[in-house]
C-alpha positions as CSV (number, residue, x, y, z in Angstrom):
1,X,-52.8,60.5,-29.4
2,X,-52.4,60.2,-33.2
3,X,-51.5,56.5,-34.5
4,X,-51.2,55.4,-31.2
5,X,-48.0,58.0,-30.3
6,X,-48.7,61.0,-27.9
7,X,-48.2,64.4,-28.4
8,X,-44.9,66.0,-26.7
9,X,-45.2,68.7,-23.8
10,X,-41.5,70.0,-23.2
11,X,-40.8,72.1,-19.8
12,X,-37.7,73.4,-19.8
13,X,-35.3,74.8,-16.9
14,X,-37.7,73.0,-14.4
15,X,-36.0,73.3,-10.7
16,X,-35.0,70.3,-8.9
17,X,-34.5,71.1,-5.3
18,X,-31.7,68.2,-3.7
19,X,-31.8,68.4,0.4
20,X,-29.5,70.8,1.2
21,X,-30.9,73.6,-0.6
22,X,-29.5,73.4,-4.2
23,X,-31.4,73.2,-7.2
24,X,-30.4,71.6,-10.4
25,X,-32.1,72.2,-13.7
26,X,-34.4,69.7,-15.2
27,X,-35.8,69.6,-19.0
28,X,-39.2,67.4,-19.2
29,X,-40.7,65.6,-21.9
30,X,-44.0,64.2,-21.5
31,X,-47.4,63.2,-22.8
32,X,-49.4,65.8,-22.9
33,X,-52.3,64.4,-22.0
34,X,-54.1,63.4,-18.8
35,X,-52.9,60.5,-16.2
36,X,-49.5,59.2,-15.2
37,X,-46.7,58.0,-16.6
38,X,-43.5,55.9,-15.9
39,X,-40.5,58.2,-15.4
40,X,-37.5,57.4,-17.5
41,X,-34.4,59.8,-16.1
42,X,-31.2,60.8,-17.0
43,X,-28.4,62.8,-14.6
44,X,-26.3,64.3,-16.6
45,X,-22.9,66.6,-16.2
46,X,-23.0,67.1,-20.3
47,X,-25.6,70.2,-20.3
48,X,-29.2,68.9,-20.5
49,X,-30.0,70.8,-23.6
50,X,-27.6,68.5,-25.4
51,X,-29.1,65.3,-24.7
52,X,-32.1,65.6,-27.0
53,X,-30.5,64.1,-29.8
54,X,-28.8,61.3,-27.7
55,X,-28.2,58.4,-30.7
56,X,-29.7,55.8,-28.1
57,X,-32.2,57.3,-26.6
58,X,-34.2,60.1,-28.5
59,X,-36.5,61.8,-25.2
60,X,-39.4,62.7,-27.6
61,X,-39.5,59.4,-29.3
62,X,-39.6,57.9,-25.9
63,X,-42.0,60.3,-24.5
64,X,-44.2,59.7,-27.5
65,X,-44.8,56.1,-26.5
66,X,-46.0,57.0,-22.8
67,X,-43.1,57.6,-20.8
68,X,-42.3,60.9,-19.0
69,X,-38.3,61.6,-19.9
70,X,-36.6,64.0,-17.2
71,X,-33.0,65.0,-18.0
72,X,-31.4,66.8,-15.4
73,X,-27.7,68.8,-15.2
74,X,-26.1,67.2,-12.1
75,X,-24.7,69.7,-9.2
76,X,-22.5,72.0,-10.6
77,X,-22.8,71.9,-13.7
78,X,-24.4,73.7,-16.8
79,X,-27.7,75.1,-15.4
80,X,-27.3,73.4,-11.6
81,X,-25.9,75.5,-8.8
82,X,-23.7,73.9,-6.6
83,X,-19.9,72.6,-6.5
84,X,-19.0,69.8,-8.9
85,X,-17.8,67.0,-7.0
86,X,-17.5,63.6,-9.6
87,X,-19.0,60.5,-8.0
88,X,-19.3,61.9,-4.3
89,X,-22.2,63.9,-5.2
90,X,-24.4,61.3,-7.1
91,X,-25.5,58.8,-4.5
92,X,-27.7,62.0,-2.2
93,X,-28.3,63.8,-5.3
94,X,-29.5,60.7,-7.3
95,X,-31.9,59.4,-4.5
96,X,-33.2,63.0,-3.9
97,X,-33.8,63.5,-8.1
98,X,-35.9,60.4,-7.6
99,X,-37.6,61.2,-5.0
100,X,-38.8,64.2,-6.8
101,X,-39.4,61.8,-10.3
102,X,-41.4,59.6,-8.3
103,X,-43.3,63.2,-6.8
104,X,-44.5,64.6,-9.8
105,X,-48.5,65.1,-10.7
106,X,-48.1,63.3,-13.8
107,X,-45.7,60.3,-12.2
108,X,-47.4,57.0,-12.5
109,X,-43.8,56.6,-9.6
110,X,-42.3,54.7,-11.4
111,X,-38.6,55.5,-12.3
112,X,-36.2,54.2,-14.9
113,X,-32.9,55.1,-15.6
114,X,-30.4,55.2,-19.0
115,X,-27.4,57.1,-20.2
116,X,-24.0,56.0,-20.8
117,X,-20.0,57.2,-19.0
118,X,-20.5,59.0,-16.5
119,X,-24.2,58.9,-16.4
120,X,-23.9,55.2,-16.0
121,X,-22.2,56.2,-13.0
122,X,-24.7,58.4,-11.9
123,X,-27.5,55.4,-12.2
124,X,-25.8,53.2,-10.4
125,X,-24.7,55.7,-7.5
126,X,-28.2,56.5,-7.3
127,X,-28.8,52.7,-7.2
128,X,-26.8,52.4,-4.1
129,X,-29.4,54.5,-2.6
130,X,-32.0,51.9,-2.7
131,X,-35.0,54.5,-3.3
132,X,-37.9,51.9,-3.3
133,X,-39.4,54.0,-6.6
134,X,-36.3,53.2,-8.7
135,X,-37.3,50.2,-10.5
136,X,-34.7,50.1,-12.9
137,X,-31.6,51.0,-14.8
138,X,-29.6,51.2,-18.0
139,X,-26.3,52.0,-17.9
140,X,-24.3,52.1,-21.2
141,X,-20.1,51.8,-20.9
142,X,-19.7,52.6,-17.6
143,X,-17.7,51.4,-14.5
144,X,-18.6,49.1,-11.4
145,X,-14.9,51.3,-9.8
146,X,-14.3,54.3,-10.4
147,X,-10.4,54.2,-9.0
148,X,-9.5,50.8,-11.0
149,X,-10.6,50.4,-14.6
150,X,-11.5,54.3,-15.0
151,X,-9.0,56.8,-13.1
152,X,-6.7,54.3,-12.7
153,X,-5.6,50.9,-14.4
154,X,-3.0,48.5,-12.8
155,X,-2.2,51.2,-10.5
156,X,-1.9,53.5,-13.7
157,X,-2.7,56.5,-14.4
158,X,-4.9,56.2,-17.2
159,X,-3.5,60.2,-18.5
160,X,-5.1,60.1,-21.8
161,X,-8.5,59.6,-20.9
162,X,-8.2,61.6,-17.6
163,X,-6.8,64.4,-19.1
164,X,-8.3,64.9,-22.2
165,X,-11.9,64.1,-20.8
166,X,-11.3,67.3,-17.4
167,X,-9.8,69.6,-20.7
168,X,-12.8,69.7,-22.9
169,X,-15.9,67.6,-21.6
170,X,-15.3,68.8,-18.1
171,X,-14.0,72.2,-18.1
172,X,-13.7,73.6,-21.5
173,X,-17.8,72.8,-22.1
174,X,-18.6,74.1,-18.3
175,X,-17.0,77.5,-18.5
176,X,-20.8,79.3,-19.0
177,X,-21.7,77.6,-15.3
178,X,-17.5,78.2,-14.1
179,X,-18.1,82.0,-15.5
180,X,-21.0,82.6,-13.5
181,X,-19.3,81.7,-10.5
182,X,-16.4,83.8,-11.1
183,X,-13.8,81.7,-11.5
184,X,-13.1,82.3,-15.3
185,X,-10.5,84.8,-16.5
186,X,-9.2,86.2,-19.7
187,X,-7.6,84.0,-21.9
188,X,-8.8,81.0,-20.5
189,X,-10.9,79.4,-23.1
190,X,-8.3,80.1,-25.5
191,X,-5.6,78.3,-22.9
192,X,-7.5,76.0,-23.2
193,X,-9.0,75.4,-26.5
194,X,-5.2,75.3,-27.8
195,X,-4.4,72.5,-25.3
196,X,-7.4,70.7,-26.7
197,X,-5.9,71.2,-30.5
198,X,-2.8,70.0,-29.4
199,X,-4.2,66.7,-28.4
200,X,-2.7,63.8,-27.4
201,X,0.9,66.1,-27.4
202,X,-0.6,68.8,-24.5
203,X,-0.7,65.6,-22.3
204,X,3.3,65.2,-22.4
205,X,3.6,69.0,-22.0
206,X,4.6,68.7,-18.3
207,X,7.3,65.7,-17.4
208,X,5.7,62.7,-17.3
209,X,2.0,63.4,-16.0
210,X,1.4,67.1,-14.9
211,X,-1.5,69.2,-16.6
212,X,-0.2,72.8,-16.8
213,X,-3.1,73.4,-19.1
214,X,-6.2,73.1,-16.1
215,X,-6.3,75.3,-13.0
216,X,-7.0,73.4,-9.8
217,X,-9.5,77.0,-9.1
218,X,-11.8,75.7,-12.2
219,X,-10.6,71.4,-12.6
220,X,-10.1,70.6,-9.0
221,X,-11.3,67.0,-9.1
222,X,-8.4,66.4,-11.9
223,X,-5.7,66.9,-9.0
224,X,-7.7,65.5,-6.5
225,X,-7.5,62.1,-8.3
226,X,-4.1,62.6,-8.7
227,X,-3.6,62.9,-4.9
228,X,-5.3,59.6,-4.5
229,X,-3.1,57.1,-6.2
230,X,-4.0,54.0,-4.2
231,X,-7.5,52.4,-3.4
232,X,-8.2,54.4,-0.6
233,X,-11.2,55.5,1.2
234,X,-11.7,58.4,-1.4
235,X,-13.0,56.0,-4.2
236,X,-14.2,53.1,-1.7
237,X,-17.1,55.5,-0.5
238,X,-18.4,54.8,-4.3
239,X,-16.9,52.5,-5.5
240,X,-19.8,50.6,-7.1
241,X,-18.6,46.5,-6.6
242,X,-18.5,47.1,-3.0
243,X,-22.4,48.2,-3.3
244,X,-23.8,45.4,-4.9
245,X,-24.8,43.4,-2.0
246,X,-27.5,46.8,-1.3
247,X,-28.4,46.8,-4.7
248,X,-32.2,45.8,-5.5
249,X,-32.2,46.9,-9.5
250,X,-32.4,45.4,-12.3
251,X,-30.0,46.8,-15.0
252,X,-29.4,46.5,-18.7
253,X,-25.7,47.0,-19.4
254,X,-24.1,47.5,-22.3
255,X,-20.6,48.2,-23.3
256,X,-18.0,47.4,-25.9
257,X,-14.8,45.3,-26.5
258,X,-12.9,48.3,-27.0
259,X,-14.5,50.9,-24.3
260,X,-12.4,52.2,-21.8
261,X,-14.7,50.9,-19.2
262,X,-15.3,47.5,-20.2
263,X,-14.2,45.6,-17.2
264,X,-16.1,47.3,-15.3
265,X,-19.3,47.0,-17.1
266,X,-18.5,43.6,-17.2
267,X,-18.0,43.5,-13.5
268,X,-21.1,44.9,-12.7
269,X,-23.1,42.1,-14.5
270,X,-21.2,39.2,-12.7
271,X,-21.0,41.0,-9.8
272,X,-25.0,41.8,-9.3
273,X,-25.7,38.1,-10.8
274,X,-23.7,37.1,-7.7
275,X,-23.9,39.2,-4.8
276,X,-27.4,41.6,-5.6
277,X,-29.7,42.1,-2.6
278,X,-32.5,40.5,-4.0
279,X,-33.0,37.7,-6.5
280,X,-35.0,40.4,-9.0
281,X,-31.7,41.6,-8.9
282,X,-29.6,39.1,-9.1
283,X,-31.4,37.2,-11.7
284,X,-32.5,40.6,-13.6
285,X,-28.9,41.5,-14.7
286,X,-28.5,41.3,-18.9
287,X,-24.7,41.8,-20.7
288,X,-24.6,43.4,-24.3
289,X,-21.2,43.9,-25.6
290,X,-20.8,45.3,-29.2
291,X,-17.6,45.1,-31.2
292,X,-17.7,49.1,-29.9
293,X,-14.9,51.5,-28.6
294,X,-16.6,54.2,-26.1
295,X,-17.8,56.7,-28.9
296,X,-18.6,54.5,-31.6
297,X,-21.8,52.4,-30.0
298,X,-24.0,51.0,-32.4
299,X,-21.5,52.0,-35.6
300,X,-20.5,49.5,-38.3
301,X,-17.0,50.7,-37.5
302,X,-14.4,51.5,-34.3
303,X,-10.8,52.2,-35.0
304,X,-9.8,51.1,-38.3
305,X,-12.1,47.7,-38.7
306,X,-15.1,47.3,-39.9
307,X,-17.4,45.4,-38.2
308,X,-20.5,45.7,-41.0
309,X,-24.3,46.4,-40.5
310,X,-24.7,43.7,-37.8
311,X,-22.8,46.1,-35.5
312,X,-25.4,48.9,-36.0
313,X,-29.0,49.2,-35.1
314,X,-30.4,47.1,-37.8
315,X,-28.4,44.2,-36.4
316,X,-29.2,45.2,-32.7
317,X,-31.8,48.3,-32.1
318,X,-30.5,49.1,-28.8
319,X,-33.8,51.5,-28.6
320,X,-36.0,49.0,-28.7
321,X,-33.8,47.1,-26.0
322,X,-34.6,50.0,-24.0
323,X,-38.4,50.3,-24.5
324,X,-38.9,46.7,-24.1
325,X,-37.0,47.1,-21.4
326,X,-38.8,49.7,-19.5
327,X,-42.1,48.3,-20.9
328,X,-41.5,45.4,-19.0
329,X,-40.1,46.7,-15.7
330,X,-42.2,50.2,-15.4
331,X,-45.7,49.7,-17.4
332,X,-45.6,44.8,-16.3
333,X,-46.1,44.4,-20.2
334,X,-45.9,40.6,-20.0
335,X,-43.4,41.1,-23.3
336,X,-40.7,38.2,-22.7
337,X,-38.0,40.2,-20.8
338,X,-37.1,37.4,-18.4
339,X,-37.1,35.0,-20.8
340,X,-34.6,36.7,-22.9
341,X,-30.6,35.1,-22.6
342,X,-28.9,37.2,-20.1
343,X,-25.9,38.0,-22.3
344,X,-25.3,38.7,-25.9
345,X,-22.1,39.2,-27.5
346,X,-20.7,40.4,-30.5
347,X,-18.2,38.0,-32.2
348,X,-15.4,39.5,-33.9
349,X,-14.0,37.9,-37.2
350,X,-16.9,36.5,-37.4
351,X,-19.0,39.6,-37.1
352,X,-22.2,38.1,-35.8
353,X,-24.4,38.6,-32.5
354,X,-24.3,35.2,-30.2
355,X,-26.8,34.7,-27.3
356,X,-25.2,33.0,-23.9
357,X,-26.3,32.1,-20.5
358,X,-23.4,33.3,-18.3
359,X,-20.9,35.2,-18.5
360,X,-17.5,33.5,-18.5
361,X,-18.8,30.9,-21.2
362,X,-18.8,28.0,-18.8
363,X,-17.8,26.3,-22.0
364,X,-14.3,27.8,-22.4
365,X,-11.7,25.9,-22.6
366,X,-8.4,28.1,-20.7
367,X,-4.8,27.7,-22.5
368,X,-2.1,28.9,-21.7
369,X,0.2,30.4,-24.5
370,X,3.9,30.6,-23.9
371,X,6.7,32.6,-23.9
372,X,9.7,31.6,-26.1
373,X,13.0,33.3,-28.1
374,X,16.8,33.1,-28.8
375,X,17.0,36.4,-26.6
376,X,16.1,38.6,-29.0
377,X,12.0,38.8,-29.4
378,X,12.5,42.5,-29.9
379,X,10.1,43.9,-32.9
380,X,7.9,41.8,-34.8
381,X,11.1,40.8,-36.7
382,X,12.3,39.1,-33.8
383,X,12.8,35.8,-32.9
384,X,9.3,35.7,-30.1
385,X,7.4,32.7,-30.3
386,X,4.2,32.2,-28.7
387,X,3.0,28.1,-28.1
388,X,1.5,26.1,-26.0
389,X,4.7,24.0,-25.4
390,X,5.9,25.3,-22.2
391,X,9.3,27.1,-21.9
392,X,12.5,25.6,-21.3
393,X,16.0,26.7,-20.6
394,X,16.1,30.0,-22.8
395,X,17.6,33.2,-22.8
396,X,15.7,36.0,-21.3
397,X,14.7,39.1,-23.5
398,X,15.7,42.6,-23.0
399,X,15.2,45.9,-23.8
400,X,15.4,49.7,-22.6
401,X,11.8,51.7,-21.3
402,X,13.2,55.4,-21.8
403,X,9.9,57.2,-20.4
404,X,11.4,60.4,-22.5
405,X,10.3,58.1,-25.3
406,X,7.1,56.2,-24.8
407,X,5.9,53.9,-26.6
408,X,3.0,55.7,-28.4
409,X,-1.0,54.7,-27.8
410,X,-2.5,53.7,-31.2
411,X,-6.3,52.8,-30.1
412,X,-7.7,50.4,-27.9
413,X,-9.5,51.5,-24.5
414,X,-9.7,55.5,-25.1
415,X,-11.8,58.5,-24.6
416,X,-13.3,61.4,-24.5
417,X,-11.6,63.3,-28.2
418,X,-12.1,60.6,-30.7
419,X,-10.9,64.1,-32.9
420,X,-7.7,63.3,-31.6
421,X,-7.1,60.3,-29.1
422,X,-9.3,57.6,-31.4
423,X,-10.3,54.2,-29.5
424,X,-10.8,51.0,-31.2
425,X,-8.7,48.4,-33.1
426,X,-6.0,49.9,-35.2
427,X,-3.1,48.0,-36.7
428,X,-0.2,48.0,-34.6
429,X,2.6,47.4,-37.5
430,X,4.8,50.6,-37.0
431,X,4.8,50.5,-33.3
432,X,6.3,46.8,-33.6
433,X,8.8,48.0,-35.1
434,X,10.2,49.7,-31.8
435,X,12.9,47.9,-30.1
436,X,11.4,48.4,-26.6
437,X,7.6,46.0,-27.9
438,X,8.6,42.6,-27.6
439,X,6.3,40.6,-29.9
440,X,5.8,36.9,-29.2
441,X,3.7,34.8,-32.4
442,X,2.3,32.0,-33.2
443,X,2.4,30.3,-36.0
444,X,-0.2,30.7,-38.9
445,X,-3.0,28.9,-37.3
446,X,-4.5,26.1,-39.0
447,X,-8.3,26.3,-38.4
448,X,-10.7,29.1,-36.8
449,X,-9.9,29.9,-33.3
450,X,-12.2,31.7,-30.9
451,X,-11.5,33.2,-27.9
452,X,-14.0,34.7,-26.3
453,X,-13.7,35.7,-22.3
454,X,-11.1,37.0,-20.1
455,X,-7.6,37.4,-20.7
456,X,-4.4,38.0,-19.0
457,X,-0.6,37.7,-19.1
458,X,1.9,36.6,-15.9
459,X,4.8,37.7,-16.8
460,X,8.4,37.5,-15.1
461,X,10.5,40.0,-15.4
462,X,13.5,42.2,-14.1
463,X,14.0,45.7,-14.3
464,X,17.3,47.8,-12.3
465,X,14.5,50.5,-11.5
466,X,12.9,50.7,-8.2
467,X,9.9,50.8,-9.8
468,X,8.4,50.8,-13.4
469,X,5.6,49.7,-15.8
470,X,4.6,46.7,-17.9
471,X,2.6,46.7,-20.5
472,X,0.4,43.7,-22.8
473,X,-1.5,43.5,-25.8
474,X,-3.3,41.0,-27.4
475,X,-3.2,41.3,-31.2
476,X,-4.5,39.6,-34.4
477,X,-2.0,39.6,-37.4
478,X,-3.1,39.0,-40.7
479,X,-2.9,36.2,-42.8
480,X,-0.5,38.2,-45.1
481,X,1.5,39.5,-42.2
482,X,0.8,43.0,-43.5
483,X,-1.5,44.0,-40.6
484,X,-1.3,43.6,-36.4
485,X,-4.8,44.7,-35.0
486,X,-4.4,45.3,-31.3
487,X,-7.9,43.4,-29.4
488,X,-7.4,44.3,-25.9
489,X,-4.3,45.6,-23.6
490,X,-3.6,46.2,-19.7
491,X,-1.0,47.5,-17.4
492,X,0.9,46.5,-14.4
493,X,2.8,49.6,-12.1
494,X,5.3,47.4,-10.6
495,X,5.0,49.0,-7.0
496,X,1.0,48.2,-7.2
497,X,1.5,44.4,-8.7
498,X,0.5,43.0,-5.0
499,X,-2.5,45.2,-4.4
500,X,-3.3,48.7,-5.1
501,X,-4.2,49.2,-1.3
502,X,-0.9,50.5,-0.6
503,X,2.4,50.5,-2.5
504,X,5.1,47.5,-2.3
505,X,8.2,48.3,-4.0
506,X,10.6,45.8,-6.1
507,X,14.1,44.8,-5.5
508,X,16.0,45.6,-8.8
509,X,17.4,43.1,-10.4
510,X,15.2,40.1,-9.4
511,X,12.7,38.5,-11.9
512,X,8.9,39.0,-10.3
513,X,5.5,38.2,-10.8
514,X,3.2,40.5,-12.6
515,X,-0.2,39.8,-13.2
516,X,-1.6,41.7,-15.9
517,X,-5.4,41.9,-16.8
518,X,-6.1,42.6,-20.3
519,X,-10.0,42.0,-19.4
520,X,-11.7,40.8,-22.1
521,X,-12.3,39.5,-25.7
522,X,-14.6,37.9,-28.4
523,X,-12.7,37.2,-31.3
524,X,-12.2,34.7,-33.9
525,X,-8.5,34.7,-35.2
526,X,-9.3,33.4,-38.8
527,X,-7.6,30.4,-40.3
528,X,-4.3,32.0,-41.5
529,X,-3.8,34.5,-39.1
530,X,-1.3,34.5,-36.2
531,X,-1.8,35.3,-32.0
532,X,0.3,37.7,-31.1
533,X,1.4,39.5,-27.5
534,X,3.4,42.4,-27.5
535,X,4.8,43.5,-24.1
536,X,6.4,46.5,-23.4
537,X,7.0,49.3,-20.5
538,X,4.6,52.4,-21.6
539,X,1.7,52.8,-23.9
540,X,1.2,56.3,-23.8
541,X,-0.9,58.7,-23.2
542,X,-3.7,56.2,-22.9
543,X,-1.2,55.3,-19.1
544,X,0.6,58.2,-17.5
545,X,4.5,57.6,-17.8
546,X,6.2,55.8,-15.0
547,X,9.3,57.5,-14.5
548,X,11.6,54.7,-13.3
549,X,12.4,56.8,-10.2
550,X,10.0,55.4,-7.4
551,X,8.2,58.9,-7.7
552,X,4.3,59.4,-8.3
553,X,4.5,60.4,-11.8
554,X,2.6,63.7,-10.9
555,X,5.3,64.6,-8.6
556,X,8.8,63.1,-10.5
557,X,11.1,65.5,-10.9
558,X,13.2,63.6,-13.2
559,X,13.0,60.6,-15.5
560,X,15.6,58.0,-15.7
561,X,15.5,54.7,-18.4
562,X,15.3,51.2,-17.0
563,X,16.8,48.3,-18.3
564,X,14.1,45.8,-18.5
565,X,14.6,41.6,-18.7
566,X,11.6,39.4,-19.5
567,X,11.9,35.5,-18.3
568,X,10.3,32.5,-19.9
569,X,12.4,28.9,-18.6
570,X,10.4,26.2,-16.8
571,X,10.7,28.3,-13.7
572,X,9.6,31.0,-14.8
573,X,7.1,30.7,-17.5
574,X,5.8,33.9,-18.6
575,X,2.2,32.9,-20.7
576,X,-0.9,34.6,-22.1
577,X,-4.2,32.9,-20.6
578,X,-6.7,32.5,-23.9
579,X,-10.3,31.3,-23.3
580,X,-10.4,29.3,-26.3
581,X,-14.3,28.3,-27.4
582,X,-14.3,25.1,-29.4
583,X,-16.4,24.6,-32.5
């Protein structure tokens, strides 16, 4: 060692036999030098050879400071052999990949897990698997579900992220490993390529939410998921919040206010403080949530705001969260893990990192925010109030969803081309200006208000389809009016609003209940400023387009517009749910 750091030995292409025969790849970075060392492991579907420079965790850096770091392509892809199967593969493949961590000569066995998206997933699929030499793991904005709240929201589609993550992350970047099976022809990287140029308009190419641009030969799992629009069995054999009860690992999670898979990162903290197999477990769950969108984690800035140094490392060196981390759980350095709170949050407006003891703030104080107009709460120009004063008798609002003109996705919960389909807060000015976004506003507030924890909108409303969509977004208008920055949004497929079990269609014409989840906030709306909820039909392509016809979208042959009638009287009073922190 020099200066206390070890010297690097890199073995690359190392095989990784799983039980059926199939061997992955595996790049290894380790001491060289004699004795044993904690494993730290990543599973990966994004080419192994690309992780060295991962922004949260560097492998040499790690490796320097005693740690073996093993980053291995999962089945199927890049270097592994095998058939690509998202999710289903991970849980054998994950405890067999330990198994052979834990193995090694120079494994003190020992393993520890990090990565973030889908190699979140793959940590805690493997997790599932209760391998008794998986200690613990460290997943980064990823899902406790992988049906709701990442293929699917509200019994959405979600299209954009879907879509654009099989074009170019799953397919497009795979074609060496697709090639070499023979299922690559002429002309398909440039089929390709061009429909990842043309992003987010490629994803409206096909009427409302076919792909002509990927080939079920070379993207199968893309139509597979498309063939499973309900929670079915297919995503209940991993689906990740039905597992916690056999989970015994700890896990350091971290996600963002505006990542696509923030409820379920925050679901897998609440629900493994709850219902984790062991108390370890259960009491060794920690929540960090940045002021981040999925591909903007530990940047000053996401969307269009800017959220200032605090938001990067030298406000919060998720690194060192790591190695403290691992030095804790894989070498028992007695170095103050337990004792650390077990969330901290990053507090928008007021742009500052807050330690808590639970997550929902147990302090939080849950208005409601109501619904009001004249009738005519279309645009921001509208006549939409939003107050705490319920509703009483008042004329419903109306407009037309025409799913041949969606309302278009600025920001908020996207990935995986932040080229094209940006995620983040952006100002939503020019889209409240559409006729079909009813905006309902408070007046300028007079003091500070925080709201920091879950949010959600019941709405009543009508449509003369047999099914549709609604839509809700929070948003933070500026003191000057001049700006609308959208915080957090959900969806609600009116045939799924009971359950997303099995489909339950509307009667047109009669106001119903819709529940939908926006999931989650921290944000102060400055002295000034205004609350505002927009609520429309469609935000797309972030949501596939419903298209009013009681089809699947995948299979409509035809779009038709609804009429649409939202309801806010004493019988009906259609609210936002704030949790509202009090100085």
């Amino acid at each position: 060692m020099t200066d206390d750091l070890y010297t690097v030995k890199v073995e690359s292409g190392v095989p990784v036999a799983m039980r059926d025969g199939v061997v992955l790849r595996a790049d290894v970075y380790r001491p060289d030098a004699p004795g044993r060392f904690p494993v730290i492991l990543e599973r990966t579907p994004y080419n192994r050879w690309e992780r060295r420079g991962n922004h949260v965790v560097m492998p040499v850096y790690v490796a320097q400071r005693g740690y073996a770091v093993v980053i291995v392509d999962v089945r199927g892809r890049h270097g592994a052999e095998g058939e690509f199967a998202p999710f289903h593969q991970e849980q054998d493949d994950g405890y067999d990949t330990v198994e052979w961590c834990a193995n090694q000569a120079w494994s003190a066995g020992k393993v520890g897990t990090y990565g973030a998206s889908y190699v979140g997933a793959t940590q805690w699929l493997a997790a599932t698997q209760r391998h008794p030499a998986l200690v613990c793991i460290a997943p980064t904005v990823t899902s406790d579900d992988y049906y709701e709240g990442w293929t699917y929201q509200g019994g959405a589609f979600q299209l954009g992220f879907a879509g654009s993550w099989s074009l170019q992350a799953l397919t497009m970047a795979n074609l060496p490993n697709l090639e070499r099976n023979g299922r690559v022809r002429e002309g398909d990287r440039q089929r390709l390529a061009a429909a990842i140029d043309r992003l987010p308009h490629s994803l409206g190419d096909a009427a409302p939410a076919r792909l002509p641009h990927l080939d079920p030969d070379q993207s199968p799992f893309f139509f597979e998921w498309q063939r499973h629009p309900t929670l079915d069995d297919y995503w209940r054999q991993v689906r990740i919040a039905d597992h916690h009860p056999q989970i015994t690992t700890p896990a350091l999670n971290i996600g963002g206010w505006f990542d696509i898979f923030l409820g379920g990162t925050i679901g897998n903290f609440t629900g493994m403080r709850a219902n984790g197999a062991t108390e370890q477990a259960r009491a060794g769950q920690r929540l960090i949530i940045g002021p981040w969108s999925h591909t903007t984690i530990a940047m000053a800035a996401s969307g269009a705001q800017y959220f200032g140094v605090a938001a990067t490392a030298l406000g919060l060196d998720l690194l060192a969260e790591h190695l403290r981390w691992w030095d804790y759980w894989l070498k028992d350095e007695d170095n103050g893990v337990p004792g650390d709170p077990p969330v901290r949050i990053f507090v928008m407006g007021a742009n500052k990192w807050r330690d808590e003891q639970e997550w929902p703030l147990a302090r939080a104080r849950y208005a409601d925010y109501y619904f009001h107009s004249g009738g005519a709460a279309n645009t921001s120009d509208g006549n939409g109030v939003l107050s705490v004063e319920p509703p009483g008798a008042e004329p419903p609002d109306a407009f037309v969803y025409d799913p041949a003109d969606p309302v278009p996705t600025n920001g908020g919960g996207l990935c995986c081309y932040p080229a094209l389909l940006p995620g983040g807060p952006f100002d939503h000015s020019a889209i409240e200006r559409r006729p079909d976004v009813l905006c309902y506003t408070t007046p300028p507030l007079e003091h500070d208000t925080e709201v920091t924890g879950p949010v959600s909108v019941t709405l009543y409303a009508s449509t003369d389809a047999p099914d549709t969509d609604f839509t809700a977004k929070l948003v933070d208008v500026c003191e000057a009016g001049d700006c609308a920055i959208g915080l957090t949004d959900g969806i609600v497929r009116a045939r799924y609003r009971n359950s997303t079990d099995a489909a339950d269609f509307i009667t047109p014409g009669e106001p119903t209940e819709y529940r939908i989840d926006l999931w989650a906030t921290s944000n102060v709306f400055k002295k000034g400023h205004r609350i505002r909820v927009e609520v429309s039909s469609s935000n797309f392509p972030r949501f596939d387009r419903n298209p009013n016809t009681g089809e699947e979208p995948w299979k409509a042959t035809e779009m038709r517009p609804a009429l649409q009638t939202v309801w806010h009287t004493a019988q009906l009073p259609s609210r936002i749910t704030l949790p509202i922190i009090l100085a």
